[in-house]
C-alpha angles and dihedrals in degrees: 000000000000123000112257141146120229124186133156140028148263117063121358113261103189106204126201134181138223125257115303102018141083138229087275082089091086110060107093074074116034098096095045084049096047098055091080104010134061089235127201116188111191143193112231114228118279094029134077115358099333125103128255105261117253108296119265097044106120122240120248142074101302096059086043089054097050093043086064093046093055086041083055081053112049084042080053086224114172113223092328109198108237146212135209137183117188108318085012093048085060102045084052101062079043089063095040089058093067097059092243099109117069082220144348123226117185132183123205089337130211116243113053095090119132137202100307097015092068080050093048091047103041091049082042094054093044103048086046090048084047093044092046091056090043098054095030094097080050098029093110085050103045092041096047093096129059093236085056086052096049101040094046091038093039099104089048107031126048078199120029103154075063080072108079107243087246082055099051091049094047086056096044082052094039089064097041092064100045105136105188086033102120102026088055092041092060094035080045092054104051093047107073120186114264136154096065090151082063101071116088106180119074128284130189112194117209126192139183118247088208104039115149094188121050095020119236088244093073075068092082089046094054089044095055094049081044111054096159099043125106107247118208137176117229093214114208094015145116142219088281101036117167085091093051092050122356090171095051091049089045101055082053099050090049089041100052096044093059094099 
């Protein structure tokens, strides 16, 4: 069984984050969420507090897709609605693809990178796996100001002094001790999403307009192998936005999960 936190009430919203990080990621908009879902934030296997999964599954997108299934299974969730970020946004419309979600929701999803871009995010991802272990011993002192928090969060966050200081230390230390990290970001980067014309629930796609990660431009591209998805601009966010406006991805989510 995977680690996850579940609160509230109304139709299941499954939440899951992007690589590197844990279902702590959410918070900023649980309560706002639960309010009207049953959530379940989970931590994909390999991150945060859940296992790695049995030896001699392969890494990527495909064997992440078919873990949470088997998490939806053993919840005995029916058609839960679900939400992605990155790497989360992708194994959403995955999962959306096999009929068993009521409806995906993914923002800034992983998958639509092209030619440079792969080379931009891969170097982007190691140097901030590398960065997170080196400052992990020193991770409650760098992050205590405001200025530690934006200049180690800029690439992810539009608004990182927005992240407590007890936050941004939680997260530094969250990808640090990512056990299944480098084996899913290059798995990650050589399965880009296709088969958009195979999902048959609704999808609504978010992106940041200032994410510094997986650039807005990738937008038109999910658009275009997603004819039929809402696609919405996160104004003011970044590539991890629930810290930037939990109000604004709220409002998504909720909005998204009504079918």
């Amino acid at each position: 069984m995977l680690n996850h936190y579940r609160d509230g009430s109304g139709d299941a919203l499954l939440l899951i984050h992007g690589i590197g990080s844990r279902w702590q990621v959410w918070m900023p908009v649980l309560d706002r969420l639960a309010a009207e879902r049953t959530v379940i934030a989970l931590d994909l296997p390999g991150f945060g507090e859940s296992p790695l999964p049995a030896a001699g599954l392969p890494p990527g997108v495909a064997s992440l897709t078919r873990l949470v299934l088997e998490f939806i299974d053993q919840l005995g969730l029916d058609r839960p609605h679900v939400a992605g970020n990155s790497l989360g946004g992708q194994i959403a419309l995955e999962l959306a693809k096999t009929g068993r979600v009521r409806s995906a929701n993914a923002l800034s999803p992983a998958g639509f990178h092209e030619g440079a871009e792969t080379r931009f995010q891969k170097l982007s991802l190691q140097l901030t796996l590398k960065a997170a272990r080196l400052l992990a011993p020193v991770t409650d002192t760098v992050l205590a100001r405001p200025l530690g928090r934006r200049l180690v969060f800029a690439q992810m966050a539009a608004r990182p002094d927005r992240m407590t200081a007890a936050e941004g230390a939680d997260n530094v230390r969250g990808v640090a001790d990512s056990r299944w990290f480098e084996a899913t970001l290059d798995a990650m980067l050589a399965e880009p999403f296709t088969g958009g014309e195979q999902i048959e629930v609704p999808v609504t796609i978010a992106w940041g307009e200032k994410d510094h990660l997986l650039l807005p431009r990738q937008a038109a591209r999910a658009a275009r192998a997603l004819p039929a998805a809402k696609s919405v601009t996160l104004h003011g966010c970044g590539h991890v936005p629930t810290y930037d406006d939990p109000d604004q991805v709220a409002c998504v989510l909720l909005e998204g999960s009504r079918a």
